[in-house]
VOPAGU-2260 file (C-alpha; in pm, 1 decimal, decimal comma):
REM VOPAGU-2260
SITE   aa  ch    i         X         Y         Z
SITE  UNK   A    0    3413,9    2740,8   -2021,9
SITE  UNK   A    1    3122,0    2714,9   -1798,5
SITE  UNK   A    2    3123,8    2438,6   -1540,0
SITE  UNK   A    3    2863,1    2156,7   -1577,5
SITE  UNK   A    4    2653,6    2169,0   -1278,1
SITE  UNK   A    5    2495,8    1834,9   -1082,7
SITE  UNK   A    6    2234,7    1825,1    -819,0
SITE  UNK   A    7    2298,2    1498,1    -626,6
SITE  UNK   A    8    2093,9    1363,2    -353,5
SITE  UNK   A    9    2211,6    1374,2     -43,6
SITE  UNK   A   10    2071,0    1113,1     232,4
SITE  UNK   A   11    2373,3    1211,5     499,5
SITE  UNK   A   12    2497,3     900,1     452,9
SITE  UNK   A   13    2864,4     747,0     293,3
SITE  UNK   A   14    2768,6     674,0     -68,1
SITE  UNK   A   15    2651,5    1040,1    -156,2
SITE  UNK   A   16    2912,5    1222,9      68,2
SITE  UNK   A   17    3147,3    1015,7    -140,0
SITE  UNK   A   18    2999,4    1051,1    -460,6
SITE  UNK   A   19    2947,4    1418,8    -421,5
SITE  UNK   A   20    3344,8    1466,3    -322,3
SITE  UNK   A   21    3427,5    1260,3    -629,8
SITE  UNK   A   22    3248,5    1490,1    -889,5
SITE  UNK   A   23    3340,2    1801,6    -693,3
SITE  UNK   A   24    3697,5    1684,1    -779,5
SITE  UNK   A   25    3626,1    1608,8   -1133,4
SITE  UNK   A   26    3559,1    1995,1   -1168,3
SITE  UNK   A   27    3149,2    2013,4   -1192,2
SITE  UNK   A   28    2945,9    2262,2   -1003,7
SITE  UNK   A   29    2772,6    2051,6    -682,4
SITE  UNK   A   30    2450,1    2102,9    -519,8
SITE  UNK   A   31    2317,5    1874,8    -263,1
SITE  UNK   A   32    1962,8    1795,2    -208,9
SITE  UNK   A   33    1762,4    1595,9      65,0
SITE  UNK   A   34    1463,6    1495,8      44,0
SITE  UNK   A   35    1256,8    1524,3     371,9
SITE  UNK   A   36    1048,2    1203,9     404,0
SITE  UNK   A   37     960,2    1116,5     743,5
SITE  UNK   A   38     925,5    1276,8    1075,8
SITE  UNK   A   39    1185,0    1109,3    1314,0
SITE  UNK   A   40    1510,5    1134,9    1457,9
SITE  UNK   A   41    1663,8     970,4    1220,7
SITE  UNK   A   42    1551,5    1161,9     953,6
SITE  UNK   A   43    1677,3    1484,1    1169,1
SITE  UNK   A   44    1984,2    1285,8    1196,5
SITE  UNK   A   45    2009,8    1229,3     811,8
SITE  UNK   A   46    1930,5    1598,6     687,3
SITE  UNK   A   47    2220,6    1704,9     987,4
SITE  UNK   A   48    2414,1    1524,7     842,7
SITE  UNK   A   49    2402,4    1595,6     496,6
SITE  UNK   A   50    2446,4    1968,7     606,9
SITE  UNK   A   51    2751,4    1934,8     732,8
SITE  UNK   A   52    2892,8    1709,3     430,6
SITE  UNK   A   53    2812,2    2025,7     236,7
SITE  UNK   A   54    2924,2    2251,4     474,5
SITE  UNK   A   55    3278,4    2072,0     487,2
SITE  UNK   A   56    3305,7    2036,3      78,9
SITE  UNK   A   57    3191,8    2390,8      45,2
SITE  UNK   A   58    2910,0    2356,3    -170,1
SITE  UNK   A   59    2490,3    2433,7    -159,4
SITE  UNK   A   60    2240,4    2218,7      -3,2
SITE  UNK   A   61    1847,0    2251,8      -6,3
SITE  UNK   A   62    1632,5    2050,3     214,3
SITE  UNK   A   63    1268,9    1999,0      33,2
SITE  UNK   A   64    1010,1    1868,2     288,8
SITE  UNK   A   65     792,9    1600,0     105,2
SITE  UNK   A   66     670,3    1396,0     388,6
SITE  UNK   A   67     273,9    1467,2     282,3
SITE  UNK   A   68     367,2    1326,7     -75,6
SITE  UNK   A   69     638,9    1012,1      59,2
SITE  UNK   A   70     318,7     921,6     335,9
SITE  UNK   A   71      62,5     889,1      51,2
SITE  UNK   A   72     273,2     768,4    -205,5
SITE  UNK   A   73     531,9     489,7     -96,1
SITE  UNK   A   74     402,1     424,6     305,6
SITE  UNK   A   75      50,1     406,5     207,5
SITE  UNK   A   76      97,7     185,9    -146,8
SITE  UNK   A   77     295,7     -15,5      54,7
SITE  UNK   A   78      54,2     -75,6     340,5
SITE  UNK   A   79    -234,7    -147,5      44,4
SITE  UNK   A   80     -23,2    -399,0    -119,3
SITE  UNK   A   81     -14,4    -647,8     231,4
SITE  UNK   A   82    -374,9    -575,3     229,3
SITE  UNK   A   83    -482,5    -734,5    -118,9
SITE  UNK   A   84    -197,5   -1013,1     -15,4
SITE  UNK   A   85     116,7    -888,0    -229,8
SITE  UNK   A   86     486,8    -781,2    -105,4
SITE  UNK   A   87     562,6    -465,9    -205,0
SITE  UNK   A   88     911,1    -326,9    -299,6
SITE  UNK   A   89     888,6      62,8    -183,9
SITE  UNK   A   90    1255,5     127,3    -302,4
SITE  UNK   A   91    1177,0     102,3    -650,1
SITE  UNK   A   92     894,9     344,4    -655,2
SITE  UNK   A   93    1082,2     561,9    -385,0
SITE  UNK   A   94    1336,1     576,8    -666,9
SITE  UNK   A   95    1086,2     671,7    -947,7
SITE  UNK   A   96     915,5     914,2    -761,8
SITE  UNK   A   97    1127,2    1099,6    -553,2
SITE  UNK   A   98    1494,1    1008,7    -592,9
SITE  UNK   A   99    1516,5    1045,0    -949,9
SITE  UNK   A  100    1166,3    1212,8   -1087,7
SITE  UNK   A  101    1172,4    1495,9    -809,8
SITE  UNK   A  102    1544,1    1547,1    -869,8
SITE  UNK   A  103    1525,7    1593,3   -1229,4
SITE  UNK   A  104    1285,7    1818,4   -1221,6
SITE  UNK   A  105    1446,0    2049,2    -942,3
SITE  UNK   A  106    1746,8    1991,7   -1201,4
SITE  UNK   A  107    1557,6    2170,0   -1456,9
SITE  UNK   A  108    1431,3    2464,2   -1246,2
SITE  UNK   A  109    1805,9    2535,8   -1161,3
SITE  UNK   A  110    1927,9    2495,4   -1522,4
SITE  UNK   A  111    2130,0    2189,0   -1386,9
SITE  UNK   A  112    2315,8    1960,9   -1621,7
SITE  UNK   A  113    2298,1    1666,5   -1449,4
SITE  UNK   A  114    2130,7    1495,0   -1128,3
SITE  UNK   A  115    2337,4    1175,7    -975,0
SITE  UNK   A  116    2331,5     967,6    -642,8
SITE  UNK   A  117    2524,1     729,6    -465,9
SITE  UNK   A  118    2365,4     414,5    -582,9
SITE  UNK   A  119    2559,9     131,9    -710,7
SITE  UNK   A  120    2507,7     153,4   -1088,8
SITE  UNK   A  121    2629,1     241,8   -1388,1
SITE  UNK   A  122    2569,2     460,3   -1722,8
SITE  UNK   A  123    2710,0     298,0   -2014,2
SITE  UNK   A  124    2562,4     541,7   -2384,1
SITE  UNK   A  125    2326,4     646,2   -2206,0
SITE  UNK   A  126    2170,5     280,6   -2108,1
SITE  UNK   A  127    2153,4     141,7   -1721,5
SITE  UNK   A  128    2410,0     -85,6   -1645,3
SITE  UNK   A  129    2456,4    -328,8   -1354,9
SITE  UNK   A  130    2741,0    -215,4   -1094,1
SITE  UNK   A  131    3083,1    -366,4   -1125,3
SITE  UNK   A  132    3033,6    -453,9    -729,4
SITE  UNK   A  133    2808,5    -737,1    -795,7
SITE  UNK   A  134    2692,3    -790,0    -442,3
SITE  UNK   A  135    2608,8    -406,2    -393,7
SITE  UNK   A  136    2448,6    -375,5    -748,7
SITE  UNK   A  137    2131,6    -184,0    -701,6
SITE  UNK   A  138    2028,2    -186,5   -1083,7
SITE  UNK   A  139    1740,4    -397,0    -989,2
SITE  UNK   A  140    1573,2     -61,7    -805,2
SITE  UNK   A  141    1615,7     173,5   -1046,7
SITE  UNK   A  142    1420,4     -55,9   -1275,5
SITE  UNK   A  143    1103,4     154,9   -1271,6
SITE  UNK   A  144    1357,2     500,2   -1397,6
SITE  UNK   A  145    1227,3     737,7   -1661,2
SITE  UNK   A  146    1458,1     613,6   -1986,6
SITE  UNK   A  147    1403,9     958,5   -2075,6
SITE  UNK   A  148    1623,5    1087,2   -1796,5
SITE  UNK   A  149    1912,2     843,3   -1827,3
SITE  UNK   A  150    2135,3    1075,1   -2023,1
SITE  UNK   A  151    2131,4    1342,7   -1747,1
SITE  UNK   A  152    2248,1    1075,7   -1470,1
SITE  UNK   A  153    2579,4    1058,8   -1319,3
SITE  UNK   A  154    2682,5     744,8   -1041,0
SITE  UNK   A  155    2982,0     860,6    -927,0
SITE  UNK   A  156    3054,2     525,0    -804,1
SITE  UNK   A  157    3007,1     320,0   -1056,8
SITE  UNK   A  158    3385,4     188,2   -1029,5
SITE  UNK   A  159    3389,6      70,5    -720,7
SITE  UNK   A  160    3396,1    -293,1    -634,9
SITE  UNK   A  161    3298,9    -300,1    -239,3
SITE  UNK   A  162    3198,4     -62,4      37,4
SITE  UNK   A  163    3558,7     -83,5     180,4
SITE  UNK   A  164    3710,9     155,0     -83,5
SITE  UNK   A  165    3363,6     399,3     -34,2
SITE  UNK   A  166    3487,1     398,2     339,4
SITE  UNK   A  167    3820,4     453,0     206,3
SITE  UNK   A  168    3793,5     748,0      38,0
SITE  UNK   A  169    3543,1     903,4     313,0
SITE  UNK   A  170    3825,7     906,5     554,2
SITE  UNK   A  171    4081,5    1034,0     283,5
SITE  UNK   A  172    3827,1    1344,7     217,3
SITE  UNK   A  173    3762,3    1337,5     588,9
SITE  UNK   A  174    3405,5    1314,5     571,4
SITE  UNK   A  175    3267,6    1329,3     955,8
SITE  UNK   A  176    3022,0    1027,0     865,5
SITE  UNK   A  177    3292,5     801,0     700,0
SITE  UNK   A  178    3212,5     521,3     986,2
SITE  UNK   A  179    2849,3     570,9     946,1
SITE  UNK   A  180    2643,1     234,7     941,1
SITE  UNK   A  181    2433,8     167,6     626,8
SITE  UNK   A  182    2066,0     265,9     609,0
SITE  UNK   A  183    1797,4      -6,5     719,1
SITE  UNK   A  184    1659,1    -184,5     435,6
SITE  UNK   A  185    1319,1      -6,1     460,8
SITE  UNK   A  186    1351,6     366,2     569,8
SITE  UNK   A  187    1032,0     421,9     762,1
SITE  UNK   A  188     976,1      14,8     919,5
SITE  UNK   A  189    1123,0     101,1    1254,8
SITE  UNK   A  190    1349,3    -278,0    1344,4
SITE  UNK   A  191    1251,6    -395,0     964,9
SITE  UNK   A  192     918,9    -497,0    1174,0
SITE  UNK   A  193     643,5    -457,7     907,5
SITE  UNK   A  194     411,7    -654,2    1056,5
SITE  UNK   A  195     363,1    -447,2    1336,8
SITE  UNK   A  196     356,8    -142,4    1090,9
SITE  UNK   A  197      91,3    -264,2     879,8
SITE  UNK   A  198    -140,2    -360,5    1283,7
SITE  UNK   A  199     -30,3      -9,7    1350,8
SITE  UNK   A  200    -203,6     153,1    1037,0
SITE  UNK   A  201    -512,8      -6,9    1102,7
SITE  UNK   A  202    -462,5    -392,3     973,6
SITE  UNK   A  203    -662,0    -634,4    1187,9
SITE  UNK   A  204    -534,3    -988,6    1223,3
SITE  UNK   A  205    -840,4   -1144,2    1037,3
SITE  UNK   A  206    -722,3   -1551,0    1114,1
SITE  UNK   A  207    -854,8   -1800,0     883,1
SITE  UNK   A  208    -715,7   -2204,8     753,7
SITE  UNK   A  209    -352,4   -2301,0     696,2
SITE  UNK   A  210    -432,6   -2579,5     422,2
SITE  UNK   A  211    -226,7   -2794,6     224,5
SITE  UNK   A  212    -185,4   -2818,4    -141,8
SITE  UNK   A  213    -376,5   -3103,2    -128,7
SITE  UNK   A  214    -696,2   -2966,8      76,9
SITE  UNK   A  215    -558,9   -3080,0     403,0
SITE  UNK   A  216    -640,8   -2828,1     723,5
SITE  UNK   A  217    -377,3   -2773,7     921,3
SITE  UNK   A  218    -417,5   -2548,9    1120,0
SITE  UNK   A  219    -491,1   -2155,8    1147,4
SITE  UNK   A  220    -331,7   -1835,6    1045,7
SITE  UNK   A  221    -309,3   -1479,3    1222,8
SITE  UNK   A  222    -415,3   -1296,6     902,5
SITE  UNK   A  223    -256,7   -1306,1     553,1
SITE  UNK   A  224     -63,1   -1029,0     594,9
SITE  UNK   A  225     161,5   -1211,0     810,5
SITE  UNK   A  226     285,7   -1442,0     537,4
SITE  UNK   A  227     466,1   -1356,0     230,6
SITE  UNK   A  228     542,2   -1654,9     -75,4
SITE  UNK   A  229     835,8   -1945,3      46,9
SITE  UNK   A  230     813,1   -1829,7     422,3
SITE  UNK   A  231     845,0   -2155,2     629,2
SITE  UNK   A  232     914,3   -2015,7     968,2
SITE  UNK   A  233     613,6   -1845,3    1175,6
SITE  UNK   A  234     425,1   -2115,2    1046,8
SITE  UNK   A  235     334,6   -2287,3    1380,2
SITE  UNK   A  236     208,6   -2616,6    1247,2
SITE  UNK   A  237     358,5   -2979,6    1247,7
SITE  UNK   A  238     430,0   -3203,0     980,3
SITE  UNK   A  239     643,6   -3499,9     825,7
SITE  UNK   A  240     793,1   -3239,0     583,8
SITE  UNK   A  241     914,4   -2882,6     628,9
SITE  UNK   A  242     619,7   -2678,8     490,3
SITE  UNK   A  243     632,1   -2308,9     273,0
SITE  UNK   A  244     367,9   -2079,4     174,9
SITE  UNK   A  245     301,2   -2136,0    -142,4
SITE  UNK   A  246      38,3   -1923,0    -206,5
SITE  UNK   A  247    -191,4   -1647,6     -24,2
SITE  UNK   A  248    -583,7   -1747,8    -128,7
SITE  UNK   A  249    -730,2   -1377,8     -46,2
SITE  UNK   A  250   -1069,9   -1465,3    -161,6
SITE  UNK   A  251   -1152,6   -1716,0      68,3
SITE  UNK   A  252    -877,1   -1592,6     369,5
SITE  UNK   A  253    -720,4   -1942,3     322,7
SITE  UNK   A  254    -279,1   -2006,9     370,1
SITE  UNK   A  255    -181,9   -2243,7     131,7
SITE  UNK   A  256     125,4   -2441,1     237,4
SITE  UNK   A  257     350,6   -2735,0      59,4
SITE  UNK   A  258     640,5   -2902,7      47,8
SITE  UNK   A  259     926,9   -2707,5    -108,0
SITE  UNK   A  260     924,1   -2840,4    -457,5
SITE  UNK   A  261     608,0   -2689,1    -486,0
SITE  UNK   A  262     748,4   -2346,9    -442,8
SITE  UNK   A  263     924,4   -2359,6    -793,2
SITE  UNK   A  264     695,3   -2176,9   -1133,6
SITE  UNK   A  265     823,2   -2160,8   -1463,1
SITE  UNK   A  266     580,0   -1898,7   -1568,9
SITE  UNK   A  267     437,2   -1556,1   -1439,6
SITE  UNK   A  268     277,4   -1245,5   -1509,8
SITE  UNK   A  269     339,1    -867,7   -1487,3
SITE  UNK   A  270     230,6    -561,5   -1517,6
SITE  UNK   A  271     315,5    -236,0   -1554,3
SITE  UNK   A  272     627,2    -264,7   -1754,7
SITE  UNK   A  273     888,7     -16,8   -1810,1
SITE  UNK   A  274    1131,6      11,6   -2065,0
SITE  UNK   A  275    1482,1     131,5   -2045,2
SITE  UNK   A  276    1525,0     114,6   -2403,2
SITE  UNK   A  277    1335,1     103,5   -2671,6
SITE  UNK   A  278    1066,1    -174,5   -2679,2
SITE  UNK   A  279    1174,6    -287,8   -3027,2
SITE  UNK   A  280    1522,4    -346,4   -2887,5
SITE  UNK   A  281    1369,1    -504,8   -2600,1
SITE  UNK   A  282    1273,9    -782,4   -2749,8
SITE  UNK   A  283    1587,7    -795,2   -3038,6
SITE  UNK   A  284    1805,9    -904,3   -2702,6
SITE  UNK   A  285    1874,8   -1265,3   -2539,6
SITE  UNK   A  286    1723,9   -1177,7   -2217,4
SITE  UNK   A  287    1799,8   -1247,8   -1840,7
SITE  UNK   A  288    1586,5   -1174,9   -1558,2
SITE  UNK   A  289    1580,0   -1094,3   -1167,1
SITE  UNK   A  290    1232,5   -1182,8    -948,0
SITE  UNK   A  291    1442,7   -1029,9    -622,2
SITE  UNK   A  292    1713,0    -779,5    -620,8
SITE  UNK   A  293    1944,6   -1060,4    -462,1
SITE  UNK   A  294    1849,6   -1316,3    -691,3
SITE  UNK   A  295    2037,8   -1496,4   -1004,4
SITE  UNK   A  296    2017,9   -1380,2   -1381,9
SITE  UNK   A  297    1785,2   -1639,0   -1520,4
SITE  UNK   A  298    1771,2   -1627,4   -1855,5
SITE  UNK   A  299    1433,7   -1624,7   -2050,4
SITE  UNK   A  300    1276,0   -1890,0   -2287,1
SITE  UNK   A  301    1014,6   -1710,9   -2419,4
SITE  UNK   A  302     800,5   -1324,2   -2362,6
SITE  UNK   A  303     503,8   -1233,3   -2496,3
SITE  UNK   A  304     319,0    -862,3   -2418,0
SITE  UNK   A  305     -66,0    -899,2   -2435,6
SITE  UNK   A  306    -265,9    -623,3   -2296,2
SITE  UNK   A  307       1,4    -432,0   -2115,7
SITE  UNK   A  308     103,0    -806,9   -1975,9
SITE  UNK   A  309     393,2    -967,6   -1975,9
SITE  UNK   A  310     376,7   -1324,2   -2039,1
SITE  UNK   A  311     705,0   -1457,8   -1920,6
SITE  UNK   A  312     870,3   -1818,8   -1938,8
SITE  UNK   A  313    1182,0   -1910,8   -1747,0
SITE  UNK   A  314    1455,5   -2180,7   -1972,8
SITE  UNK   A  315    1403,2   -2337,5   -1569,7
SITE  UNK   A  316    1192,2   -2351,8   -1279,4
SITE  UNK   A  317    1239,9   -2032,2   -1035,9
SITE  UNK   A  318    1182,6   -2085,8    -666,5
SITE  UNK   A  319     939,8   -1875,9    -468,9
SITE  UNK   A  320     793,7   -1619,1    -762,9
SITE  UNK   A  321     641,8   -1357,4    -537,8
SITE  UNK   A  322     340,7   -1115,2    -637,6
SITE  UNK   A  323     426,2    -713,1    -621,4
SITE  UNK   A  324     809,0    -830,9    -654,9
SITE  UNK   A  325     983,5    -669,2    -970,1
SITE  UNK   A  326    1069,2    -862,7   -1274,7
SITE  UNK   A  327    1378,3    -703,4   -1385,9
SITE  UNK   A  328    1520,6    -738,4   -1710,5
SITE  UNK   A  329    1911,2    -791,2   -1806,3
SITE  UNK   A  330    2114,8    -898,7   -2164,5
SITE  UNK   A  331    2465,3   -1071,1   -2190,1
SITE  UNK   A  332    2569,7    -721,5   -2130,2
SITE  UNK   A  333    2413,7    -683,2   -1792,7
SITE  UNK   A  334    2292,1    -373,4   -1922,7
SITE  UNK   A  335    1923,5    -307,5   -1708,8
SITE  UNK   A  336    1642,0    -357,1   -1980,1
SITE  UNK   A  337    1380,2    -232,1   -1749,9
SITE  UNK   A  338    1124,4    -389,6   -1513,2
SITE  UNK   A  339     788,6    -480,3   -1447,9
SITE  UNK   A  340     543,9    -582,1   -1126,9
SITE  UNK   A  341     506,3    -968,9   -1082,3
SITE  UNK   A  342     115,1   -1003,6   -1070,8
SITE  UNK   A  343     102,1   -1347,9   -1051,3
């Protein structure tokens, strides 16, 4: 019998050198891809890396330069959402796109069976399931997924429960990155310092009026793009009360600022929603949702989809609802319904 044969991204870090060894193990045919996104050491570093994984497991690896595509795609969507005052989550479209989209598709050129990574996940019938490690569960990225492709996706470590048994098994297959650190949270913010990114790439610090809910000046900004929905620190003005943003009034350049009950909404909108299963089931299920990918399940009183909106109302109040932040869906199950863009 022929063996099945996987494609699995390869970032040179623990999770896919693990993952890859597992499946190798289970018998299937393994080729490694990574994806060349940006031009720095540590992307040298990365695609090094992954090389040599391969090279000790004995099995293929490709390196497919897509730097042109990742710069006007993710870095470039990303810098336009600070601009018109959202904050942007490039993971989940970095997943779409490249991660999953781009894999499948090289899986189809090679005749491959499956593609896979190392994310923290699960495939349950062919439906998206949160992770059994519940603080690692990355579900909430993969929200934005073809449904389509979900059969042809293996996550090799979707029984794990913490990073400690990943690190485990890396020195057991004596992996030459098993003490590797994790990946920053956003690969191409050098020191997670967006701020300076975004000045970098041409954002001037336009300043303009910190006001309070109630009309009150307070003082001045260094341009919008600084600020991002329940930040309190940075703020650099006094007051009786400790003070949020509450909201980012691009029209008129203004900071809006309150007192922290003013940060919780019951309601919001999005857009661009994408289904993991079919819509009709969608709405057949008692649902849960995520507005961050560390946030609680908060389960849904009522949805309504009106001109590819979502009309969505929270059971309770949910602190610090933050536009171009992902709505992402759950049932009792914590199976991953899908996920949509929270507009406002």
């Amino acid at each position: 019998m022929k063996k099945k044969t996987v494609i699995i991204g390869m970032s040179g870090g623990v999770d896919s050198a693990v993952a890859a060894c597992i499946l190798k193990d289970k018998g299937y045919n393994i080729i490694g891809v990574t994806l060349e996104l940006l031009n720095n050491e540590e992307t040298a570093k990365a695609i090094k890396d992954a090389k040599k994984i391969c090279q000790k497991i004995n099995i293929q690896h490709y390196t497919y330069d897509l730097k042109k595509e990742f710069k006007k795609e993710i870095i470039q969507t990303f810098i336009t959402a600070y601009q018109q005052g959202r904050t942007p989550n490039p993971c989940v479209l970095c997943n779409k796109l490249f991660k999953f989209d781009f894999l499948y598709k090289k899986a189809q050129e090679l005749n491959a069976d499956y593609i896979a990574t190392g994310h923290y996940a699960r495939i349950k019938n062919n439906h998206l399931m949160m992770s059994l490690a519940d603080d690692k569960d990355q579900s909430y990225f993969l929200c934005q997924i073809k449904k389509e492709i979900l059969p042809n996706i293996l996550f090799p470590l979707n029984k794990f429960e913490n990073k400690e048994q990943i690190r485990q098994l890396a020195r057991k297959y004596q992996l030459p990155i098993s003490e590797k650190k994790d990946s920053q949270e956003i690969c191409f913010i050098p020191n997670d310092d967006y701020k300076t990114f975004i000045k970098k790439n041409g954002q001037k610090e336009i300043k303009g009026n910190i006001i309070l809910t109630n009309g009150t000046i307070l003082g001045t900004h260094t341009g919008l793009f600084n600020y991002t929905i329940g930040q309190r620190k940075g703020l650099n003005i006094s007051y009786k009360e400790p003070l949020y943003v509450i909201n980012l009034d691009m029209k008129n350049n203004n900071l809006i600022v309150g007192t922290n009950d003013k940060l919780y909404n019951q309601e919001l909108t999005a857009i661009d929603m994408n289904y993991l299963i079919e819509k009709d089931e969608f709405y057949e299920n008692k649902l849960f949702a995520k507005i961050r990918s560390r946030g609680n399940l908060e389960e849904i009183d009522s949805i309504v989809e009106e001109k590819n909106k979502l009309k969505v109302r929270f059971k309770n109040k949910i602190r610090a609802i933050t536009p171009g932040q992902l709505i992402v869906f759950y049932n009792e199950k914590k199976e991953c319904l899908g996920g949509a863009y929270i507009e406002k």
